[in-house]
mmCIF file of the C-alpha atoms, coordinates in Angstrom:
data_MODEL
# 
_entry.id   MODEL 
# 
loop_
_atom_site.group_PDB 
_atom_site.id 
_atom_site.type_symbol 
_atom_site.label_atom_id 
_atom_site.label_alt_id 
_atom_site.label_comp_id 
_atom_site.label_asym_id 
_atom_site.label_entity_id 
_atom_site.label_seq_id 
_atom_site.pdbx_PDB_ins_code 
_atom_site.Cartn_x 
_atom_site.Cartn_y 
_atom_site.Cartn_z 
_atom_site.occupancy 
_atom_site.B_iso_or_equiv 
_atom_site.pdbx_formal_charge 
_atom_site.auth_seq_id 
_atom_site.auth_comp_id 
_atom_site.auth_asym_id 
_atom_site.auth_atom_id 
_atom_site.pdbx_PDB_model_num 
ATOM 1   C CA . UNK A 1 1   ? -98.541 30.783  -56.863 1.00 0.00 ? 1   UNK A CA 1 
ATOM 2   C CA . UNK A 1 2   ? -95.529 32.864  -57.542 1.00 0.00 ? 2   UNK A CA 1 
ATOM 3   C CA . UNK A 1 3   ? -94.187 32.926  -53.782 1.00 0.00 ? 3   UNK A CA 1 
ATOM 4   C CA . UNK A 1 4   ? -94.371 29.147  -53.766 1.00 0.00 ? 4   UNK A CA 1 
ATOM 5   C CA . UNK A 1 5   ? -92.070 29.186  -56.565 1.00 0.00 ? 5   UNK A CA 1 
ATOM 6   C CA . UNK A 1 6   ? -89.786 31.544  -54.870 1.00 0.00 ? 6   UNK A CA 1 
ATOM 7   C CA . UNK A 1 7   ? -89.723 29.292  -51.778 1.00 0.00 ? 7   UNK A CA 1 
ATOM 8   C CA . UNK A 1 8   ? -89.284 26.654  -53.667 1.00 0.00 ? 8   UNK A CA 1 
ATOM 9   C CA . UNK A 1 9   ? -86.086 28.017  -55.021 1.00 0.00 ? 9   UNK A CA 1 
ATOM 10  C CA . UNK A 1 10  ? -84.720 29.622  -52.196 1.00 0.00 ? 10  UNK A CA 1 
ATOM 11  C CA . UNK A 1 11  ? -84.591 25.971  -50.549 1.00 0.00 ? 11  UNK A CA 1 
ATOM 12  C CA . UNK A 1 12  ? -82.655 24.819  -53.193 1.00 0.00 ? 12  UNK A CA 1 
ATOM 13  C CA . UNK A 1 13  ? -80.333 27.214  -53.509 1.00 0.00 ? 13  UNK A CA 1 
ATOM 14  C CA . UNK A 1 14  ? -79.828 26.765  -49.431 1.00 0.00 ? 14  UNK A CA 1 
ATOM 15  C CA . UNK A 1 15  ? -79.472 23.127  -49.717 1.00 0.00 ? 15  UNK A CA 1 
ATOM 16  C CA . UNK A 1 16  ? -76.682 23.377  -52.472 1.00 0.00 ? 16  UNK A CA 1 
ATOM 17  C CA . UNK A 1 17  ? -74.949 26.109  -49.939 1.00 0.00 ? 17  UNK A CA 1 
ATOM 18  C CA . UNK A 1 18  ? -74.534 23.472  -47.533 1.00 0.00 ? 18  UNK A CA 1 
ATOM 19  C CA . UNK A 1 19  ? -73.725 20.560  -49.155 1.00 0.00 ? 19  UNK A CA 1 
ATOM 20  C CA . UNK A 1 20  ? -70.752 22.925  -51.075 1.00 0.00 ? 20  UNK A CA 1 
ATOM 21  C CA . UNK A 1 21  ? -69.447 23.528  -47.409 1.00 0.00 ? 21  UNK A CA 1 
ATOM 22  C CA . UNK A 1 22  ? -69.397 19.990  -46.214 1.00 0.00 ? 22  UNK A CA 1 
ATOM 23  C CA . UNK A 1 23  ? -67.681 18.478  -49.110 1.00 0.00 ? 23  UNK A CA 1 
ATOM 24  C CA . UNK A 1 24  ? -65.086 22.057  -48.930 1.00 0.00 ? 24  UNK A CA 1 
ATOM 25  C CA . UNK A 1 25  ? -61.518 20.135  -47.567 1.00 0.00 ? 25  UNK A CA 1 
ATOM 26  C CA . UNK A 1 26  ? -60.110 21.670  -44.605 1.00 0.00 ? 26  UNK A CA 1 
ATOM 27  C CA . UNK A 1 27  ? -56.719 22.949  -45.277 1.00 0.00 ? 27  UNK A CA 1 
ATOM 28  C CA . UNK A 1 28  ? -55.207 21.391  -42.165 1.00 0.00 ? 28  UNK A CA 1 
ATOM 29  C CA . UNK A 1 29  ? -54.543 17.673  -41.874 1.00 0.00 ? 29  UNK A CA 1 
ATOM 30  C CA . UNK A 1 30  ? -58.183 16.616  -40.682 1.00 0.00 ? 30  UNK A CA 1 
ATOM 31  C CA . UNK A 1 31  ? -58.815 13.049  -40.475 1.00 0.00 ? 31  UNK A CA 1 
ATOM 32  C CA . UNK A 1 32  ? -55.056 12.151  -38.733 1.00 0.00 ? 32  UNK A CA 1 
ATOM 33  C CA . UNK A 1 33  ? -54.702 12.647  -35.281 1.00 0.00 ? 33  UNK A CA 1 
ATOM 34  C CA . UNK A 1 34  ? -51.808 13.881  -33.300 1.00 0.00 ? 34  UNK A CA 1 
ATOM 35  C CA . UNK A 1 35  ? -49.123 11.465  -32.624 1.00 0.00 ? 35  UNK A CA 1 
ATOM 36  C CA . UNK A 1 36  ? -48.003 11.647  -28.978 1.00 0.00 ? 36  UNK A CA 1 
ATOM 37  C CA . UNK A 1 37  ? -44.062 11.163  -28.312 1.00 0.00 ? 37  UNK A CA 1 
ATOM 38  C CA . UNK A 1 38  ? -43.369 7.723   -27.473 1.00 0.00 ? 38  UNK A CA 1 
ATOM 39  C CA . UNK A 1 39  ? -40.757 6.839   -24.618 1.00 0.00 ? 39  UNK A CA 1 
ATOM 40  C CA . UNK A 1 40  ? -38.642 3.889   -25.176 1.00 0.00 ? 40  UNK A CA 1 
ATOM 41  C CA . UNK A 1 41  ? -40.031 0.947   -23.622 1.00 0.00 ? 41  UNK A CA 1 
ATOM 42  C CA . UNK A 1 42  ? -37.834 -2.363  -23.142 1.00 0.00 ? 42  UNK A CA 1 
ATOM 43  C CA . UNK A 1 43  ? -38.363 -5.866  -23.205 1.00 0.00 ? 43  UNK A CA 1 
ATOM 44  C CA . UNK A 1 44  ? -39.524 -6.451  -19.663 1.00 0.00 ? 44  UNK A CA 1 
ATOM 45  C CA . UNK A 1 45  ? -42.458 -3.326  -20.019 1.00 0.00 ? 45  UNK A CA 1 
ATOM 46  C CA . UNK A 1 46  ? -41.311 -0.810  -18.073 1.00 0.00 ? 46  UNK A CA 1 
ATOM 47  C CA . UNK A 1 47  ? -41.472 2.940   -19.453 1.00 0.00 ? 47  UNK A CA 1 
ATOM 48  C CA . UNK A 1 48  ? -38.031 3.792   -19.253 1.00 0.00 ? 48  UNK A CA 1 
ATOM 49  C CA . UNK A 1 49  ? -37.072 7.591   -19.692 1.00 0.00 ? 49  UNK A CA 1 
ATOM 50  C CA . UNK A 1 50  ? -34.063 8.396   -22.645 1.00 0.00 ? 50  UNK A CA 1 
ATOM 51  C CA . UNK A 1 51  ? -32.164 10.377  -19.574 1.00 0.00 ? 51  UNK A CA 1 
ATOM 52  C CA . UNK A 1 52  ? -32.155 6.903   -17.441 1.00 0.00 ? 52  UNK A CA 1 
ATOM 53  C CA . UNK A 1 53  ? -29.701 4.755   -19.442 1.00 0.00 ? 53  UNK A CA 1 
ATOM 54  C CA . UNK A 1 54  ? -26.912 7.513   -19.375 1.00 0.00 ? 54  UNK A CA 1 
ATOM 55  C CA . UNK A 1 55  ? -27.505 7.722   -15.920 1.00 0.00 ? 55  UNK A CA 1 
ATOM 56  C CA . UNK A 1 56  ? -27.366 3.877   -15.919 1.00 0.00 ? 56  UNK A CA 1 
ATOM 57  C CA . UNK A 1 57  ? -24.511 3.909   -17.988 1.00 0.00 ? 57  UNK A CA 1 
ATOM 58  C CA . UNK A 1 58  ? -22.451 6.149   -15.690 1.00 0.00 ? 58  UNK A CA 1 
ATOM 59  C CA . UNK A 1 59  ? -23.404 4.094   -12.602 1.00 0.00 ? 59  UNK A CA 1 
ATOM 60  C CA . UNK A 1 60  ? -22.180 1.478   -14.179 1.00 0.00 ? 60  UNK A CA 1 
ATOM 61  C CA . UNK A 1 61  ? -18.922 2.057   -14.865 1.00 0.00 ? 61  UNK A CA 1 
ATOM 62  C CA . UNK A 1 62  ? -16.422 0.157   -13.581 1.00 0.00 ? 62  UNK A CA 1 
ATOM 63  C CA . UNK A 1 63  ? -14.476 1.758   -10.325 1.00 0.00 ? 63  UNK A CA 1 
ATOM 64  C CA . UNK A 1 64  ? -10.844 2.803   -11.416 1.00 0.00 ? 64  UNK A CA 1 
ATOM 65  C CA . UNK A 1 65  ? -8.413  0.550   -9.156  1.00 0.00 ? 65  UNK A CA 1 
ATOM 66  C CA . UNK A 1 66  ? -6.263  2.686   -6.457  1.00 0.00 ? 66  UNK A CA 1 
ATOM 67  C CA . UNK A 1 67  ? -2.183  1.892   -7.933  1.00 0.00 ? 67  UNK A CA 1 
ATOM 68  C CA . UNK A 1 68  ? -1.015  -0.617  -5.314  1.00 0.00 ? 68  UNK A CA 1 
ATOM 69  C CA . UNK A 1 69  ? 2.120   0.683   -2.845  1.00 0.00 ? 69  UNK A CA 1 
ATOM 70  C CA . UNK A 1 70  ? 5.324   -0.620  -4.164  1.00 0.00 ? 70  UNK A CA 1 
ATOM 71  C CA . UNK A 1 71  ? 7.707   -1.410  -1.360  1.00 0.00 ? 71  UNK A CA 1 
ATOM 72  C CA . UNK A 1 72  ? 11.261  0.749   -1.910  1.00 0.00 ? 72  UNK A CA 1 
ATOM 73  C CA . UNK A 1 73  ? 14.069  -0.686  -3.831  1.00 0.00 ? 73  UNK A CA 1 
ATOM 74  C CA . UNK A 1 74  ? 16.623  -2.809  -1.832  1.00 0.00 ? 74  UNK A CA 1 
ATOM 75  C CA . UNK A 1 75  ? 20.202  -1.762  -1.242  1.00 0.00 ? 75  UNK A CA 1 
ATOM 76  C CA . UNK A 1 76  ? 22.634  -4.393  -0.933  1.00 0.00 ? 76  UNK A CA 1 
ATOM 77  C CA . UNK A 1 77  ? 26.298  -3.528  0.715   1.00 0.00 ? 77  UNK A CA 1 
ATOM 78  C CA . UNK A 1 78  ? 29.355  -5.656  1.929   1.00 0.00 ? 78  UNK A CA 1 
ATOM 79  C CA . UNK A 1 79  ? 30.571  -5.745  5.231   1.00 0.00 ? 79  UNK A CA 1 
ATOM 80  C CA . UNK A 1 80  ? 32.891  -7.721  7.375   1.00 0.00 ? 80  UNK A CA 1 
ATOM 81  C CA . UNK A 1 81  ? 31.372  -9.094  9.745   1.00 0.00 ? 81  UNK A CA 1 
ATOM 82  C CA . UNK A 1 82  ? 33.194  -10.927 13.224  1.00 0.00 ? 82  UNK A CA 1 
ATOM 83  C CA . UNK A 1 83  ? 33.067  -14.273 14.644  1.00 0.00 ? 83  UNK A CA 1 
ATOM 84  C CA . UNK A 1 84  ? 35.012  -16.678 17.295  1.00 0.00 ? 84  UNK A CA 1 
ATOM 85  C CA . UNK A 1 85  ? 37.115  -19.791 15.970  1.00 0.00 ? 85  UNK A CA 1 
ATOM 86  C CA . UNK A 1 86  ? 35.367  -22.885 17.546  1.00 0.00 ? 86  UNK A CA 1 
ATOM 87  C CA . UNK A 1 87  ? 37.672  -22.675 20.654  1.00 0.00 ? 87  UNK A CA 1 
ATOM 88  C CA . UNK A 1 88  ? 36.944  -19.430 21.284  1.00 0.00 ? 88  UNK A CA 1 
ATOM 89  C CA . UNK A 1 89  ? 40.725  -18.291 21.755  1.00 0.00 ? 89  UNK A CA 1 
ATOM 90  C CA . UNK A 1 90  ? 40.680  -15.867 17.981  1.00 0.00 ? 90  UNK A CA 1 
ATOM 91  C CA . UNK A 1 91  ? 38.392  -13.253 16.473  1.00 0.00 ? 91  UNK A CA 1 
ATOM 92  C CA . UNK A 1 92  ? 37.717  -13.955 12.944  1.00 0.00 ? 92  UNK A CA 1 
ATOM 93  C CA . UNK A 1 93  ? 36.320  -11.770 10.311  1.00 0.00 ? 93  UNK A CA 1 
ATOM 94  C CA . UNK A 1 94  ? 34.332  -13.069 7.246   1.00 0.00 ? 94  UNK A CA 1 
ATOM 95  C CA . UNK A 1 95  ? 32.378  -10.877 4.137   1.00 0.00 ? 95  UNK A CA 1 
ATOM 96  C CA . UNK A 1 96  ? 28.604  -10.637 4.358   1.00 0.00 ? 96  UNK A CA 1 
ATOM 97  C CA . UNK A 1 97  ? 26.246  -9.202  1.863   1.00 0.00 ? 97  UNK A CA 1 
ATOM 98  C CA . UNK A 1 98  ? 22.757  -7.077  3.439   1.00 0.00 ? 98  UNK A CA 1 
ATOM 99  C CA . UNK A 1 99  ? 20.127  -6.038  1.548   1.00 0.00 ? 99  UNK A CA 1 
ATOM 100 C CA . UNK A 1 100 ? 18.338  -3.406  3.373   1.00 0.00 ? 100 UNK A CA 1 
ATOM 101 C CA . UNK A 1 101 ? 15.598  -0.621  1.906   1.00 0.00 ? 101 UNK A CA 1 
ATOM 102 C CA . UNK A 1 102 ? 16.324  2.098   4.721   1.00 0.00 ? 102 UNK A CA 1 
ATOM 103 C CA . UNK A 1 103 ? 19.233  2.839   7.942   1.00 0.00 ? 103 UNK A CA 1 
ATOM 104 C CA . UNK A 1 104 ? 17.365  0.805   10.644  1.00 0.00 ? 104 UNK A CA 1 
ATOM 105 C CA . UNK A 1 105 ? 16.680  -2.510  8.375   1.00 0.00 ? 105 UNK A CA 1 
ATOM 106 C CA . UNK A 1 106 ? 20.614  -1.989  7.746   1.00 0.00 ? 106 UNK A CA 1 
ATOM 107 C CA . UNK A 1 107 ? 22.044  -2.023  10.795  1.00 0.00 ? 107 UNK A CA 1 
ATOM 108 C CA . UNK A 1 108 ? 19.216  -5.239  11.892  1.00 0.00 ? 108 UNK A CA 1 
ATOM 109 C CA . UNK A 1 109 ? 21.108  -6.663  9.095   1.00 0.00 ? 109 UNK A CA 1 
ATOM 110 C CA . UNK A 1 110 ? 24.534  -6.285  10.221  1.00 0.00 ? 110 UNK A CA 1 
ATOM 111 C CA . UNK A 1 111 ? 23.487  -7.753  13.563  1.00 0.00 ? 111 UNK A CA 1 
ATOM 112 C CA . UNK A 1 112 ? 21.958  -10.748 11.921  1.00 0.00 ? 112 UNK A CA 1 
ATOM 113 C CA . UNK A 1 113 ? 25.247  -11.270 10.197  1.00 0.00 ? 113 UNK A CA 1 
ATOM 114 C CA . UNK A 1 114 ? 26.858  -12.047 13.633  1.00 0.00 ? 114 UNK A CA 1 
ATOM 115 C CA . UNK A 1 115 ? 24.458  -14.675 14.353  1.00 0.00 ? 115 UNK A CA 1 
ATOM 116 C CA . UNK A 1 116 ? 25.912  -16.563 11.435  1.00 0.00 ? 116 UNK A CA 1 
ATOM 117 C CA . UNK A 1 117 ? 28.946  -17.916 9.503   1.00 0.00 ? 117 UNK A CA 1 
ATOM 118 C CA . UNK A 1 118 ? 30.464  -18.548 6.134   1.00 0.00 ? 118 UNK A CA 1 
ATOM 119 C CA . UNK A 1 119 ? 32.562  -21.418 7.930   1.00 0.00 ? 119 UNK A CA 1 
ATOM 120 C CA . UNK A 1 120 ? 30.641  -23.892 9.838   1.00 0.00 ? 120 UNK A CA 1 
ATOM 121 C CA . UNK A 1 121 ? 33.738  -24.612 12.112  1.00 0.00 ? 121 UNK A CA 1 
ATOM 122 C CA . UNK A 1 122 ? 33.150  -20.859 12.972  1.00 0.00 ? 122 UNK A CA 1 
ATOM 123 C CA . UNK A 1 123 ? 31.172  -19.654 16.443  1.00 0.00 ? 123 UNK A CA 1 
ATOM 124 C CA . UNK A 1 124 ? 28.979  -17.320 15.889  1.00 0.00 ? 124 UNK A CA 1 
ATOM 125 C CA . UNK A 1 125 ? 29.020  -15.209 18.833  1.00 0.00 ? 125 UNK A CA 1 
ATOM 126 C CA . UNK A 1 126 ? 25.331  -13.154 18.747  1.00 0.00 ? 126 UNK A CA 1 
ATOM 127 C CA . UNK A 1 127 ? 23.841  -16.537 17.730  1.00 0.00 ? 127 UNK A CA 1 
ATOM 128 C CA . UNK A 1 128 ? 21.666  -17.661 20.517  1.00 0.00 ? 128 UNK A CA 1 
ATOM 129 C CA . UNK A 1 129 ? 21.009  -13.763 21.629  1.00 0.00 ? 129 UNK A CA 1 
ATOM 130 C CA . UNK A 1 130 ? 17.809  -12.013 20.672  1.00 0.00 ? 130 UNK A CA 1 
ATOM 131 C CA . UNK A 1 131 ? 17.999  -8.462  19.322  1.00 0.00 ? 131 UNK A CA 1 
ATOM 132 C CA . UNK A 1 132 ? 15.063  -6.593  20.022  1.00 0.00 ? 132 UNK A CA 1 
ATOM 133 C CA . UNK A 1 133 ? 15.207  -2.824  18.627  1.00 0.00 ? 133 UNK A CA 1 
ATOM 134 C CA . UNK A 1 134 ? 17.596  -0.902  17.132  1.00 0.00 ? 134 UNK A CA 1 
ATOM 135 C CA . UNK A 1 135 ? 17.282  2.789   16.656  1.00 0.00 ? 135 UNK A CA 1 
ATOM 136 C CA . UNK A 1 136 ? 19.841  5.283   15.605  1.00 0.00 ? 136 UNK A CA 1 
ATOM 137 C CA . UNK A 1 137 ? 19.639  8.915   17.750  1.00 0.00 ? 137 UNK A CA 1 
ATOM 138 C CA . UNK A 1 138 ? 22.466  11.615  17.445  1.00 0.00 ? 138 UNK A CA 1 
ATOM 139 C CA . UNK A 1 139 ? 24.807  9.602   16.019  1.00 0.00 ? 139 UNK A CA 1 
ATOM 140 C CA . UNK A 1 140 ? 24.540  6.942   19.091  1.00 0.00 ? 140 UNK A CA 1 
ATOM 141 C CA . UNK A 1 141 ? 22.893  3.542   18.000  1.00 0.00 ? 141 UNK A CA 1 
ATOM 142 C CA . UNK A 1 142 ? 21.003  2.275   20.686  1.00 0.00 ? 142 UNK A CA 1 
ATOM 143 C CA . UNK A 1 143 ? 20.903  -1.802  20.816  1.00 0.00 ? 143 UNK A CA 1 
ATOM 144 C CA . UNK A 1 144 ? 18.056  -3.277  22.947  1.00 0.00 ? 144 UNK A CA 1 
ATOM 145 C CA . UNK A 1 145 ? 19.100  -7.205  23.717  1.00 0.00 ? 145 UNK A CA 1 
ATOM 146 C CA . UNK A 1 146 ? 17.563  -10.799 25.285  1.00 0.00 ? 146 UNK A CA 1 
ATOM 147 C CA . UNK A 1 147 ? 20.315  -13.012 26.273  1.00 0.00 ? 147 UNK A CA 1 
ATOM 148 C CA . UNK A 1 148 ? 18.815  -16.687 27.597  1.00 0.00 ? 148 UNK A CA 1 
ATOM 149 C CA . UNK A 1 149 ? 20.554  -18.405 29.633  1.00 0.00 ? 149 UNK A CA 1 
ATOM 150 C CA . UNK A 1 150 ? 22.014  -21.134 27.156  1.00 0.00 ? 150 UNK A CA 1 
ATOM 151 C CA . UNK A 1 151 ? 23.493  -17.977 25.528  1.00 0.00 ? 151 UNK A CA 1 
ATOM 152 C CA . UNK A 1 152 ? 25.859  -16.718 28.303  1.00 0.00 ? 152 UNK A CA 1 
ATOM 153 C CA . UNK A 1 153 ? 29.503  -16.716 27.925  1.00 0.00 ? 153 UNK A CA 1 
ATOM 154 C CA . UNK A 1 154 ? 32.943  -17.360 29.343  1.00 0.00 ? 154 UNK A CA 1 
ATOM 155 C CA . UNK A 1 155 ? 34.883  -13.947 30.171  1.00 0.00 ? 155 UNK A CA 1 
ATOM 156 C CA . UNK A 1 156 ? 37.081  -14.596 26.428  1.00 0.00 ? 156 UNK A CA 1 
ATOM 157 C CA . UNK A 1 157 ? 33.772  -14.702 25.099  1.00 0.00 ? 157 UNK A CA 1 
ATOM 158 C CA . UNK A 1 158 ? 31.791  -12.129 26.454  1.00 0.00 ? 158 UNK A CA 1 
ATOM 159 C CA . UNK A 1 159 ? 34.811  -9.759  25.900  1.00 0.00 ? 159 UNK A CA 1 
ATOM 160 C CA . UNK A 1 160 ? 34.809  -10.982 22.235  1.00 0.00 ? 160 UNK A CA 1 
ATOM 161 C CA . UNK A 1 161 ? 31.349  -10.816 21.544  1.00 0.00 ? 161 UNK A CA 1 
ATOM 162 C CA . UNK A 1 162 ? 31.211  -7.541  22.259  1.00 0.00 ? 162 UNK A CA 1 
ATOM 163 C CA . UNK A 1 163 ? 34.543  -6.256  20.032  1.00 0.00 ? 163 UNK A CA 1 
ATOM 164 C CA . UNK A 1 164 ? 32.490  -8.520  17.265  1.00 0.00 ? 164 UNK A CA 1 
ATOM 165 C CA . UNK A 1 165 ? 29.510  -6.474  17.609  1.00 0.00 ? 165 UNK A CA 1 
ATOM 166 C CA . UNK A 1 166 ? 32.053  -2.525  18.075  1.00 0.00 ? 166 UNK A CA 1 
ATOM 167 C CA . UNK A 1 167 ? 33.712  -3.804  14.638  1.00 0.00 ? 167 UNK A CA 1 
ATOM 168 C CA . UNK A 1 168 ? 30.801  -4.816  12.483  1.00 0.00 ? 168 UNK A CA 1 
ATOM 169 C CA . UNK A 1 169 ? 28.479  -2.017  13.398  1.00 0.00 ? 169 UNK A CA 1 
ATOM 170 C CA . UNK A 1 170 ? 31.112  1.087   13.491  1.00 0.00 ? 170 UNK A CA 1 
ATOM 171 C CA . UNK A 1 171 ? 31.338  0.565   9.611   1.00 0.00 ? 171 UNK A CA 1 
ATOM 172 C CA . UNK A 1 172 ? 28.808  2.675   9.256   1.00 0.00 ? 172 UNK A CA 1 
ATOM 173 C CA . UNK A 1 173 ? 30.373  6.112   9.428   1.00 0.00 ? 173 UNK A CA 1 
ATOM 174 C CA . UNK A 1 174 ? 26.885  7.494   10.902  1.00 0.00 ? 174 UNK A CA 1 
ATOM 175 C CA . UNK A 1 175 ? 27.275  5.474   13.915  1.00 0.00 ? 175 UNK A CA 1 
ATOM 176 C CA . UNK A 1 176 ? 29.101  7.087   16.528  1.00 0.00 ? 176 UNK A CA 1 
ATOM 177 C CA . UNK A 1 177 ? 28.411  5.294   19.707  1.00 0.00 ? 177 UNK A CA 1 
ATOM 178 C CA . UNK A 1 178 ? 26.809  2.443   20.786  1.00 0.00 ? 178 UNK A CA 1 
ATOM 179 C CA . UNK A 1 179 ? 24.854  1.331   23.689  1.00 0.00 ? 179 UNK A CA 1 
ATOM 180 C CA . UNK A 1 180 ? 23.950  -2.196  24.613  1.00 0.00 ? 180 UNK A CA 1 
ATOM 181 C CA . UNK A 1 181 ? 20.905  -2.417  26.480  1.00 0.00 ? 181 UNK A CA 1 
ATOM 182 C CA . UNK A 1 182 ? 19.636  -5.916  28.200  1.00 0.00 ? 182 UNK A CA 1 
ATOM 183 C CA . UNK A 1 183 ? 16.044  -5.996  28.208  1.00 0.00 ? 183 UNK A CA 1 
ATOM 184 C CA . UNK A 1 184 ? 15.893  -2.241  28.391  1.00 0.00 ? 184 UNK A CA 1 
ATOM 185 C CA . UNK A 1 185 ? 18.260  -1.792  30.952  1.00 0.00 ? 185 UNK A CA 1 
ATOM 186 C CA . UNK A 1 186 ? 21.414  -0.075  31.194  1.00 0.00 ? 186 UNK A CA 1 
ATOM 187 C CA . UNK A 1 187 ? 23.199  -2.834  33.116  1.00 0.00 ? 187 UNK A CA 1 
ATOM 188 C CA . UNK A 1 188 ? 27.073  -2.971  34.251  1.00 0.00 ? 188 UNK A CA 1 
ATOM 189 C CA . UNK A 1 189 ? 27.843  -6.000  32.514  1.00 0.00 ? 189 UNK A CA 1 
ATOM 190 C CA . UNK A 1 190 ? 26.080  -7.683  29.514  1.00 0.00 ? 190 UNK A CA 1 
ATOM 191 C CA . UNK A 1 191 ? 27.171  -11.554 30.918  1.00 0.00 ? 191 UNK A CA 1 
ATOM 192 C CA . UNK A 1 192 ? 28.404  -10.622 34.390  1.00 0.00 ? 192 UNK A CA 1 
ATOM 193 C CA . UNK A 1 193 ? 32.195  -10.800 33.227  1.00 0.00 ? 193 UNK A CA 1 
ATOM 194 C CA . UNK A 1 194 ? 33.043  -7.539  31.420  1.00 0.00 ? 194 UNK A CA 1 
ATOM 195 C CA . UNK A 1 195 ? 32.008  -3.951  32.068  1.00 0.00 ? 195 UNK A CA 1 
ATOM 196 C CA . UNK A 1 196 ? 29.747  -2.331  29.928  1.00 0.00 ? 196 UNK A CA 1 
ATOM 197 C CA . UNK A 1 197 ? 29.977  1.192   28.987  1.00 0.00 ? 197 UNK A CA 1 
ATOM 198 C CA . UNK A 1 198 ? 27.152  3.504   28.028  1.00 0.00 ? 198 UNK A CA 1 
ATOM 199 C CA . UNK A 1 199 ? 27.588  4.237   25.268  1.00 0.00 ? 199 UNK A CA 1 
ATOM 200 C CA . UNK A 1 200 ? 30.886  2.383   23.895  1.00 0.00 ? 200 UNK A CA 1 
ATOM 201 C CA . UNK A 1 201 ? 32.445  5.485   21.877  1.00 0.00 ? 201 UNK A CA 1 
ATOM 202 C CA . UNK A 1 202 ? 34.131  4.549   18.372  1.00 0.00 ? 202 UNK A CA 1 
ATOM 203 C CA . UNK A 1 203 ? 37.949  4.873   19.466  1.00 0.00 ? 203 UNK A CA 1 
# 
């Protein structure tokens, strides 16, 4: 009868045991699970990494614009340029103003200034005749001309013509000859009147 009692009591005092250790709180934060780092999601539902919008931010800066090439500053000089009186019997001198940005547009300019005139009873000489290239080698200033037929001169014009074209361009200290060319050739006479030297020297 006694060990019955004992029994009896030992299963009580188990039981007790165990229910003390179930209701015992663990000392780390049972009961809430582990919260997993999020990445940032947009609007449209695609898992977009924090790295990707710096890299889309970079990408989408805007190109920096290449400066755009400024054409040089313009010099502008007088010179006195030569012409014919309408009869062609005079050479006449008149004041031009070129603009020019470097040596070769400046001596195209002078040229161009004895196709024209600041009197319209004038004759510009060069007027009807083409220049073609102009290039300045060793001091001589090569001039490479058309001349059409409607062009063509007398003998007082030819010869004046070309003291029009000696005068205007052997202002430029630079220039120390020059030779006329007709469509690339070195020809004896530029209208078949006067004989052309190559080069003419500055006197």
């Amino acid at each position: 009868m006694k060990n019955k009692k004992w029994w009896g009591l030992a299963v009580l005092v188990l039981s007790i045991s165990l229910v003390t250790a179930c209701g015992a709180k663990p000392t780390t934060n049972a009961g809430q699970p582990e919260v997993p780092p999020t990445e940032t999601q947009p609007d449209n539902g695609a898992v977009q990494n924090p790295g990707e919008d710096q890299q889309e931010a970079n990408q989408q800066e805007p190109e920096k614009e290449e400066p755009v090439n400024q054409e040089p500053e313009k010099q502008e000089q007088s010179i006195t340029a030569y012409v014919s009186d309408s009869d062609l019997m005079e050479l006449k001198s008149y004041s031009a103003k070129i603009q020019f940005a470097d040596d070769e547009e400046k001596y195209k300019e002078a040229l161009k200034a004895l196709q024209t005139s600041d009197n319209p009873e004038d004759t510009p000489l060069w007027k009807k005749i083409e220049f073609k290239s102009v290039k300045l080698s060793d001091g001589t200033l090569t001039v490479d001309i058309h001349i059409p037929d409607d062009a063509r001169l007398g003998a007082g014009g030819e010869s004046f013509a070309i003291e029009a074209l000696t005068k205007t361009l052997f202002q430029f200290d630079e220039i120390k000859a020059i030779d006329v060319l007709v469509d690339g050739q070195a020809e004896e006479s530029m209208m078949g009147h006067v004989t052309l030297e190559h080069p003419i020297h500055r006197e």
